[in-house]
N, C-alpha and C positions, 0 to 999 in steps of 0.2 A: 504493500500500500504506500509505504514512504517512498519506494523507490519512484513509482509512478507518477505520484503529485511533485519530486524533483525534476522528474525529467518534463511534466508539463509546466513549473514554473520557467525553468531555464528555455523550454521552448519560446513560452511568451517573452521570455527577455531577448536571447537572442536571436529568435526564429530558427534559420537553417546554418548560422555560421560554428554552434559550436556540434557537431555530430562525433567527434572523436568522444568527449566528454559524453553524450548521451549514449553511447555503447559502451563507455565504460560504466555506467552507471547501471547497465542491465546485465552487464557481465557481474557486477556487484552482488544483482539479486540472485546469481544463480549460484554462486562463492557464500549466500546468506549474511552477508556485510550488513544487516540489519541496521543496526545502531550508527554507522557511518552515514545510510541514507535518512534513519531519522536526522540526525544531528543538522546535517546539511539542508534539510525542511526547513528545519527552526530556525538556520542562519539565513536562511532567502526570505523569510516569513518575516522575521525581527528585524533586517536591513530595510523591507521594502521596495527592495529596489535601487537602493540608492546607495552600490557600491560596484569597484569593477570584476574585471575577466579574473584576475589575479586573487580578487578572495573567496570566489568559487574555487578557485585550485586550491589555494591553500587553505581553503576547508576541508580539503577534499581530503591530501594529505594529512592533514593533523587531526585526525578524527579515525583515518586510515591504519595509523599507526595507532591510537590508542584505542583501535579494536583487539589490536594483537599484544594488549596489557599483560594477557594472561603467559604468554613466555617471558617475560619481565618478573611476574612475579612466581618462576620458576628460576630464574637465573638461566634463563637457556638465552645467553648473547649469541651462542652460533646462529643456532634457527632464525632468530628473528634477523640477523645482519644476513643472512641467505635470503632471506624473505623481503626486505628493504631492496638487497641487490637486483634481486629480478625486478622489484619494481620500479628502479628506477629510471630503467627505460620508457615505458611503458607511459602516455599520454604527457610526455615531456614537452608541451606546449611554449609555455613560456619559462626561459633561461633563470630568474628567479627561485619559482617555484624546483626547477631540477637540480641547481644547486644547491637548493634547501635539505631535498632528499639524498645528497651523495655526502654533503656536510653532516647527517642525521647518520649516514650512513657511517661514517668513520670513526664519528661518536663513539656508535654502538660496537663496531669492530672492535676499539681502542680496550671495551670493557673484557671482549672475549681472551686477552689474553695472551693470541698469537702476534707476537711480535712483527715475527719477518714476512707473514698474510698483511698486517696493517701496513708495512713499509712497502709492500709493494704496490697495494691498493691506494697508500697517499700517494705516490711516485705517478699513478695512472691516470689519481683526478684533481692533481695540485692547479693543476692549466687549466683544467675545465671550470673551477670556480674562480670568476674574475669578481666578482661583486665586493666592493670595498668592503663593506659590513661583513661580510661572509668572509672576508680574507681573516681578519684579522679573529672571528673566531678559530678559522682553520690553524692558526700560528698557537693558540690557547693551546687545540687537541694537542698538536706534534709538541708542545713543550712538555705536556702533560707527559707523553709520549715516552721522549725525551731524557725529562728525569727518572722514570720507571726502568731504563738502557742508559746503565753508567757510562756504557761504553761510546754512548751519543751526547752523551751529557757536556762532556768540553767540547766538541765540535760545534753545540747549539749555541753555549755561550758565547763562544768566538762571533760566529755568526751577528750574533746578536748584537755584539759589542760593535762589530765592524756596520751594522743598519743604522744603531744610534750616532755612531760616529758619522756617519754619511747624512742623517737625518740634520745634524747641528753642523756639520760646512755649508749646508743647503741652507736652513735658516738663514749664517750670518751671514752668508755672499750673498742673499736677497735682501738683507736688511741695510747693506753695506749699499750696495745699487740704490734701492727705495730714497737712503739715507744723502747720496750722490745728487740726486734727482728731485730731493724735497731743496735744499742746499739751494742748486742751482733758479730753481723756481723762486724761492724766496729771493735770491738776489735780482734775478729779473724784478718782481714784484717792486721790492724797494729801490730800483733802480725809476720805475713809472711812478713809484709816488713822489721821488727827487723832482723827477721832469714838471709834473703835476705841484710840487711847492707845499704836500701833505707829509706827516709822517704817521706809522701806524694802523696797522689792520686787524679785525677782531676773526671777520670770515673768509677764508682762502678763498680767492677769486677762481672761479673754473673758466677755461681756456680751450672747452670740448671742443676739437675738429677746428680751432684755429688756427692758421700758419702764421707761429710769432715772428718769422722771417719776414714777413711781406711787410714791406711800408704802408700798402694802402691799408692793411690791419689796424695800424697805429691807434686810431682813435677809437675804435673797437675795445682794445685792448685795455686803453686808460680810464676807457668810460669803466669797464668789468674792475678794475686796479679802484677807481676814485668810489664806485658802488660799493667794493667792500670796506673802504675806509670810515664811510658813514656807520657801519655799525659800532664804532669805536668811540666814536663823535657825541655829540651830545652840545644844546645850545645854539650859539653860535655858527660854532665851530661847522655842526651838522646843518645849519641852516644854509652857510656858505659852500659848503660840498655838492649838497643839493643843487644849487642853482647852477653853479657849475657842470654836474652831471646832466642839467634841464640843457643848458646850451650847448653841451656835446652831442646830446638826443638831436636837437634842432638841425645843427649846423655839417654835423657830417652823416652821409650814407654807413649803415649796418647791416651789410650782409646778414652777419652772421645773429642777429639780434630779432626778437621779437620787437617791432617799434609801440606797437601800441599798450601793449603790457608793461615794455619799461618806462612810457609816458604815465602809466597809472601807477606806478611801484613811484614813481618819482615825487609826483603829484602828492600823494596820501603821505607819505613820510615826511614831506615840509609841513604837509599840514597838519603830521602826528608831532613834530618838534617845534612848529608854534603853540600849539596846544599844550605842552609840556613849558613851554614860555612863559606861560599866561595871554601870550596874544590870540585871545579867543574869535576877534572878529577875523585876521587873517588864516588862524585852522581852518575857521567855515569856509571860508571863500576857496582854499586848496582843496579839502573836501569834496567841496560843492562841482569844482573843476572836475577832481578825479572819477567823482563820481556817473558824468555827465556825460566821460567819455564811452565811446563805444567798445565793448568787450564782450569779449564772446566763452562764456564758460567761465570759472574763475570766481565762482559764488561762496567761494569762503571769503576770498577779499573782499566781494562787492556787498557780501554782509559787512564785514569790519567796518570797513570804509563809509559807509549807511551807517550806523551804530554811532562810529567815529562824529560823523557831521551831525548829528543831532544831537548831539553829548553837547561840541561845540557851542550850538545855538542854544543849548538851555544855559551854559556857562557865560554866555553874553545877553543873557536874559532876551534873546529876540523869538518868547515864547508863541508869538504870531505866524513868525516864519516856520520854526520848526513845527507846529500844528500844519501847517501847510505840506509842509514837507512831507509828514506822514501819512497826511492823506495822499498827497501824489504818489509816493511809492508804496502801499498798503499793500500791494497784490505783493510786491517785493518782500517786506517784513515779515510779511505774514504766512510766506511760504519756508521760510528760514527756519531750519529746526534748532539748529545752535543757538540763537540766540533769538529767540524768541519769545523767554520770557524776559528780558532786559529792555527789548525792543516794549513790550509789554507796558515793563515800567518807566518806562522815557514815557510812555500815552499819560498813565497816572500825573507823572509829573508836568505834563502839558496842561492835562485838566485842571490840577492843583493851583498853579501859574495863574492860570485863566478864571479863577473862582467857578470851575464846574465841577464843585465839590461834589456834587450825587454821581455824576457821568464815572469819576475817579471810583468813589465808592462802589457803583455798580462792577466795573470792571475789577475791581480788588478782587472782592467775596465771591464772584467770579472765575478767579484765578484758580489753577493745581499746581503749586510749587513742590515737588519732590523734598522731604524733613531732610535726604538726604542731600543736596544741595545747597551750595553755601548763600547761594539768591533767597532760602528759607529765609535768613536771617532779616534780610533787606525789605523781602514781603514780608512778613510779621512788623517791621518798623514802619514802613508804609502805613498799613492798617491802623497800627497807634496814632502815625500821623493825621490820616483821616478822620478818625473818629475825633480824634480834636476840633479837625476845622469846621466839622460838621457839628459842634460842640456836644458832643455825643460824650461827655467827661466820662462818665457812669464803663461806658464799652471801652473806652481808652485801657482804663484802669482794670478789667476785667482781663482785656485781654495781656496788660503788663502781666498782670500775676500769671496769666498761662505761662511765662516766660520759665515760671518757676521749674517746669514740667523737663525742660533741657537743659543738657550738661555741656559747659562748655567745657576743651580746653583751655588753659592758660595762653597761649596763644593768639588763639580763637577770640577770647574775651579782650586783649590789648587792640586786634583789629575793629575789631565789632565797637570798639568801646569809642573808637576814632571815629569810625563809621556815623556813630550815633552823634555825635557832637558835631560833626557838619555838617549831617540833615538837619538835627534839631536848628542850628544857629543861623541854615539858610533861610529856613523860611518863619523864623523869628522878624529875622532881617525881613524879608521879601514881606509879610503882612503888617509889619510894622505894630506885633500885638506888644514889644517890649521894651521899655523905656531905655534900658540899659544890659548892653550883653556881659560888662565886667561883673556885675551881682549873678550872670547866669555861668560864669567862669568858677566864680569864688565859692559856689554852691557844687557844683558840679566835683570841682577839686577836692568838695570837706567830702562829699562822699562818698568818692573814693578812699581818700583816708579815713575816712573811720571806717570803712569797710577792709581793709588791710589792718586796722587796728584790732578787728576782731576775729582774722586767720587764724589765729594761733587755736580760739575758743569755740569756734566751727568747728571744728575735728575733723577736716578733710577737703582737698580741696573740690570735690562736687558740691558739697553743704556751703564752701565758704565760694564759688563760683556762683551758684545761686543768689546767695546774701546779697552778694556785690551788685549782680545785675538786676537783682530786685529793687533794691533801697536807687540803683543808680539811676532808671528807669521813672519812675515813681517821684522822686524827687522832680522829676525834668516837666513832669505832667501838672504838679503841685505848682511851681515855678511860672509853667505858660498859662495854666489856669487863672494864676493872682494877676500877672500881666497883663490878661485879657482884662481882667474883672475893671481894672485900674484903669483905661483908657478910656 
């Protein structure tokens, strides 16, 4: 019965290419190899389908052999390495799989005993198994071997000595060359950054399929040399590189270069190092450029880049535009799986901006932020925020204490803790609910310390990571609360 429902699985997989194998499979039933063709059922049945040629044979095999367990636990190593040997001619389909069985084979020989039968049978099939994997178990057996024939035993070592020796002049005369060849690259390299009037590079410039000989190369070359130099950069420094890199893009032909990709790679990094500036109106506007431009494929950048320019525009408070912004490319954001809930909270924070405090609210409670994601944090602070403005105090405070529910690292909490004092102080700032931010400095600072004052009598830091972000929290609510009451 098993044999049957094998051979009609493997018909429907492979139709009429595999026939060797379906005659062996019937030869099987008349040999009573029961338990092989069940096994091999269960492996077609449990894969599904969804494996190749190779693990029907080597099912085939290893289920083949451990039919004939019973001269194993006779100790009869003749029989069974007679009985392997016949078959391992026998449906030797793919080089793998035969190898497996002449490798199994020697094994089993190695246990029987006779010495100068295994030496002669390794001598027959050393050449036949080429398979790297397989070689090196074959050097296991014959050491095994080896040591069991004292009289083999210093010829093996020798050998052996003289592989490893040959193995370590090979290493260093390629590391010697590598070593040559990095060497001389490097001095090119800094030879183009002299010409160029830079020094220093973080990422080695690649040079694929360019001929550094050729003159017309040259500006190719400087451009890939001045590119890597900006990762080094920062400032200024990087801001000036950049524009340089823009007028090499411009002013000479690149063969060898994508143009419109290293226009957008050019573009978004001036406008990621103005933004690191603080010059938030000109990030936007490089941004805004990079973004504009036409590219084809490249949607991990064209997210960044998006992300990037709207971060911008909230950082220079031109909360009009960026609402704009997000609705022009909506189909864009919102097809983004990476960053999708960030993009998410740039909308909140438009809303916020704009006093459409419900629109924001709807869209929060809304939300699925993953607990295990560090954006949790952000959304839960969000929410606080919100319910604030929506003077919702009652929920604010509700949901602080849920705070209590998570553990932070110590880490974790120095980030988060930054986190929270520049949302809370922007849109103090931006609603104008508080007369003075130094009383929301001076508050903020005592509770932390007293929350450090009371580590020791926590007893641990989950109970005293709690405390802290509780009392820290809670305080900040109490604070904007009296603020507002006040105005």
């Amino acid at each position: 019965m098993y044999t049957n429902r094998a051979i009609n699985l493997l018909k429907t997989l492979y139709q009429n290419e595999q026939e060797e194998l379906l005659d062996y499979l019937r030869k099987q039933n008349k040999t009573k190899s029961y338990q092989t063709c069940k096994v091999l059922v269960k492996l077609l049945e449990k894969k599904n389908g969804n494996f190749t040629k190779e693990d029907v044979f080597y099912g085939i095999y290893k289920y083949e052999y451990a039919a004939k367990f019973d001269y194993l636990l006779r100790n009869d190593f003749r029989i069974l390495s007679r009985e392997i040997e016949e078959f391992i001619g026998s449906n030797n389909v793919f080089p793998m799989v035969g190898q497996l069985r002449m490798l199994t084979y020697l094994s089993v020989l190695l246990r029987t005993g006779d010495s100068a039968f295994f030496e002669k049978e390794y001598q027959a099939k050393d050449q036949q198994i080429t398979n790297p994997y397989l070689r090196e178990w074959l050097e296991k057996i014959y050491y095994d071997f080896s040591f069991k024939n004292l009289h083999l035993k210093d010829k093996f070592l020798l050998d052996y000595k003289q592989k490893l020796h040959e193995h370590r002049d090979n290493v260093l005369k390629n590391s010697a060359v590598k070593l040559a060849e990095l060497s001389a690259k490097q001095a090119f390299i800094n030879k183009q950054l002299e010409l160029l009037g830079v020094s220093g590079y973080q990422e080695e410039p690649s040079f694929f399929g360019i001929d550094l000989e050729d003159p017309g190369n040259a500006p190719t070359i400087q451009y890939l040399v001045l590119k890597s130099a900006t990762y080094s950069k920062s400032g200024k420094e990087a801001i000036q590189a950049l524009e340089v890199c823009s007028a090499m893009l411009n002013n000479y032909e690149h063969a060898y270069l994508v143009k419109d990709f290293e226009t957008i790679w050019v573009l978004s990094n001036q406008g990621f190092h103005y933004y690191l500036s603080g010059d938030f109106v000109k990030a936007a506007g490089y941004f805004e450029k990079a973004y504009t431009e036409p590219m084809i494929g490249q949607y991990e950048l064209r997210g960044n880049i998006l992300f990037n320019y709207i971060s911008a525009l909230l950082k220079k408070a031109d909360f009009e535009k960026a609402d704009t912004v997000m609705e022009r490319y909506k189909k864009d954001w919102q097809a983004e799986d990476r960053l999708r809930c960030r993009f998410l909270f740039q909308r909140v924070l438009i809303h916020m901006a704009l006093k459409r405090n419900k629109d924001a609210k709807q869209l929060l409670v809304t939300m699925s932020v993953p607990e295990s994601s560090y954006d949790y944090y952000y959304f839960r602070t969000l929410l606080v925020l919100i319910f604030i403005l929506n003077d919702e105090y009652e929920r604010a405070v509700m949901e602080l204490r849920n705070y209590k529910q998570i553990r932070f690292a110590l880490e974790e909490l120095g980030q988060f803790h930054k986190m929270l004092c520049y949302v809370f102080k922007y849109y103090l700032k931006l609603y104008d609910k508080a007369t003075s931010l130094g009383v929301w400095d001076d508050a903020a600072e005592k509770s932390m310390q007293d929350a450090l004052a009371r580590k020791t009598a926590a007893g641990g830091v989950a109970q005293y990571n709690d405390s802290i972000m509780l009392d820290f929290l809670t305080i900040k609510v109490e604070l904007l609360r009296k603020a507002t009451l006040h105005q």
